[in-house]
Every structure is written in C-alpha cells, then in structure tokens.
C-alpha positions in Angstrom: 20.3 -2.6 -3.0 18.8 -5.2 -0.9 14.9 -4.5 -0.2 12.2 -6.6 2.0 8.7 -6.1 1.0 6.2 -7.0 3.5 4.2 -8.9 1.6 4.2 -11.9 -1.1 0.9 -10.0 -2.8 2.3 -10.1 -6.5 1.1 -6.2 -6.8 3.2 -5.0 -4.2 6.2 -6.7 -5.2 5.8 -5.3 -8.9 5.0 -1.9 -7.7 8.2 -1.6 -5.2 10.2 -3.2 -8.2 9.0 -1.3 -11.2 9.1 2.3 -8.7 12.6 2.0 -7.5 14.0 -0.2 -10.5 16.6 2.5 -11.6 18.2 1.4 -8.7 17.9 -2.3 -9.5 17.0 -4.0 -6.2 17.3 -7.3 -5.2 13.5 -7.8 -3.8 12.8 -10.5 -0.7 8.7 -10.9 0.0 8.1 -11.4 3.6 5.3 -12.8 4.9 4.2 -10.8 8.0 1.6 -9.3 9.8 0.0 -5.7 9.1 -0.7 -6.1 12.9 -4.0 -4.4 12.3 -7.4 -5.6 11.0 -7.7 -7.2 7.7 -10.0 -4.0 6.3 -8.4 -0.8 7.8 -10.8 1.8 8.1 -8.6 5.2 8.6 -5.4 6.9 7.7 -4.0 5.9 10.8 -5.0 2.4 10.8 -3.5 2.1 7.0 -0.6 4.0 8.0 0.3 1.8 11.0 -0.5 -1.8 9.0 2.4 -0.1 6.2 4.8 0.6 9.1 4.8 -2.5 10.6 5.0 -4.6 7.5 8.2 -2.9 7.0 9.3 -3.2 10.0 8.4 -6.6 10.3 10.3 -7.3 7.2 13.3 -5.8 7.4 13.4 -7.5 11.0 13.3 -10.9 9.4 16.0 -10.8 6.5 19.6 -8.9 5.5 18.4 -6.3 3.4 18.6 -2.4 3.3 15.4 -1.1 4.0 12.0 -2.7 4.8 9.1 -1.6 3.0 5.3 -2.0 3.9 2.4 -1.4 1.6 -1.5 -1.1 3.1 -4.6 -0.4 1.7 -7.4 0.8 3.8 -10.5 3.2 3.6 -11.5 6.4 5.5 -13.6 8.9 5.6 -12.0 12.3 4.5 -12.7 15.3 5.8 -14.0 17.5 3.3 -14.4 14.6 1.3 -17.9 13.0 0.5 -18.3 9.3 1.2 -15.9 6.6 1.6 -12.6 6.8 0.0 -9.7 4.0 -1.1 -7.0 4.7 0.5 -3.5 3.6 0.1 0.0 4.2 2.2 3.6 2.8 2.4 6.4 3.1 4.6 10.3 2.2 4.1 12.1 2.0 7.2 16.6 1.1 7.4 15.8 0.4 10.6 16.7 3.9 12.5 14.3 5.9 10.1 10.7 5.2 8.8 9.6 7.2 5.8 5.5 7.3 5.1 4.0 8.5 1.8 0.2 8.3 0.1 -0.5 6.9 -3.1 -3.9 7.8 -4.7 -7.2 8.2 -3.0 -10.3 7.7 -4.8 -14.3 7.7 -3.4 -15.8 4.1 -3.6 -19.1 4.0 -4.9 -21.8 3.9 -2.3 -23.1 0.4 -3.7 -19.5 -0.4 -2.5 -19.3 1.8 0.7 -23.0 0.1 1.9 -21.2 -3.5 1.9 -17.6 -2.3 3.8 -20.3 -1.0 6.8 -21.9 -4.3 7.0 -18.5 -5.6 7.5 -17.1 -6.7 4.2 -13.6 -6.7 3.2 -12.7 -4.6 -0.2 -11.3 -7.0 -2.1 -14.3 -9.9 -1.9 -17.3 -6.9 -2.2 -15.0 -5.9 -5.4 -14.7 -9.8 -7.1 -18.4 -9.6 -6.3 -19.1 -6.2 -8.2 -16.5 -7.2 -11.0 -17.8 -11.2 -11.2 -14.3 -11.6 -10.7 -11.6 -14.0 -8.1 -8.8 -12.4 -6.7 -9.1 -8.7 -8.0 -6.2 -7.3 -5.2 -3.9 -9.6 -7.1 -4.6 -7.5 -10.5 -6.1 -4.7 -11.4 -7.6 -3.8 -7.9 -10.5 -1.6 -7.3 -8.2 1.3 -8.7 -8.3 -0.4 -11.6 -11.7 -1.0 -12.1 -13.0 1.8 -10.7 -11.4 4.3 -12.8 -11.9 2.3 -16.1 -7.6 1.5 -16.0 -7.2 4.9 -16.1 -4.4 3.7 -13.4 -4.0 0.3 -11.8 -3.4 -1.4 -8.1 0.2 -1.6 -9.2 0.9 1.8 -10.4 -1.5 3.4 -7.3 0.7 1.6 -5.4 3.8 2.1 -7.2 3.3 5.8 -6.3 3.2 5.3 -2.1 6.4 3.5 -2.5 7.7 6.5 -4.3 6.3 8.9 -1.9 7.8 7.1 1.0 11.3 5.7 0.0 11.9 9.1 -2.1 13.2 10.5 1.3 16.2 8.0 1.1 17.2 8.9 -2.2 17.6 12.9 -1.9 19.7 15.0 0.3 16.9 17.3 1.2 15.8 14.9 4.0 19.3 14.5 5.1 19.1 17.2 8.1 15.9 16.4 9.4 14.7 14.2 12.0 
C-alpha cells in the first residue's frame, strides 16, 4: 500500500507509519499547503487544513490514499479554556475519511500568548527552553508529563480517520 502524507514533519510521518504499519506502507511526504492559517483556531479550521493536505497529496504522487494531519486549537463547548486539538483525514480520492486524535486544555500561561497572536509550537520552545518542540515530543508531550506524545496523539487521528478504509462497516455508506 502506497500512502502520501501531507507533510515532511518527521512526527507525522512516524505516526501514519507506526498506526497503519500492519499493513506495511510504502510512505511518500509531500510538501503542501494546509491552505489555512499557520495556527488554526477551530475544529473546522483544523479539520479543513487535514483535508486538504491529503488531498493535496494524494494529487501530487501514485499512491493509494492521501493522508493530512493538522493541529489547531479551539474553544470547546462545555469545555473550559483553550484546548489542543488534533485531526486527520485520508482521502483515495472519491472518499475522505476525518477522525480526532486527543484534545487536551493548554494552560492559560499558554492560552494568554496564542490570543496575542503566537503560534503553538514557538510559545511552547519558549515555555520548554526548547527549539523545534513540533518535531518531538510536542505540547502533548510536555504537557502531560509523556504520559502520551505528538507522535502517538497523532498516531491515533490517523487511526480514527483511515480505520474507515480498513472495515466493511463503512462499506454501504456514503
């Protein structure tokens, strides 16, 4: 199985490969556009950025699904503060799957700095003291002492959105 990842992030690569490595994929990283801002700040924005990375990807190579991975933050209803927020979406071309992986609240510290108009990863290098914390561990990581990781947060959207390919119970729907 062929597989474009929108990306050439190290994480996301790992967390599509290590999810769906029963199936032992061939992975091509694609450097596109999330065609939306740099920070997305809603479940829609984050859900759109995923989309069109795998769109985008699977557009420009010979593989068998596209798949898009996007942070983002939102506020959650029901939910206080600001919360991490993480999508994918695997697309073949004629079908587009979505799925979340974990959300967790950001500290306010955190939340104060995104309103002023700061970007996650930077405020989080800042907090941490350290460079290039989206390539490693990510704020998941950090902010829940390892407890999980970006790769495995994100390992679990790509599960959540190419699942649908791999079972018969989505066959009939549309």
């Amino acid at each position: 199985m062929k597989l474009a990842v929108g990306s050439t992030n190290p994480v996301k690569i790992d967390a599509v490969e290590r999810t769906l490595e029963r199936y032992e994929p061939t992975v091509i990283a694609v450097d596109v556009d999330s065609g939306v801002s740099e920070q997305p700040w809603s479940i829609e924005e984050t859900v759109t950025g995923a989309e069109t990375r795998a769109r985008r990807a699977l557009a420009t190579t010979d593989t068998d699904y596209g798949i898009g991975l996007e942070g983002g933050v939102a506020r959650l209803e029901g939910v206080p503060g600001l919360s991490l927020i993480m999508w994918g979406a695997v697309t073949d071309g004629d079908r587009t799957e979505r799925g979340s992986g974990p959300t967790l609240r950001l500290p306010d510290s955190v939340t104060e700095r995104l309103e002023a108009g700061a970007e996650l990863g930077p405020v989080m290098d800042d907090l941490l003291g350290t460079e290039g914390v989206a390539e490693s561990e990510g704020a998941a990581g950090a902010l829940t002492a390892g407890l999980t990781d970006r790769t495995r947060a994100l390992g679990e959207a790509v599960a959540c959105s190419a699942g649908a390919f791999f079972t018969e119970y989505y066959d009939s729907d549309d």
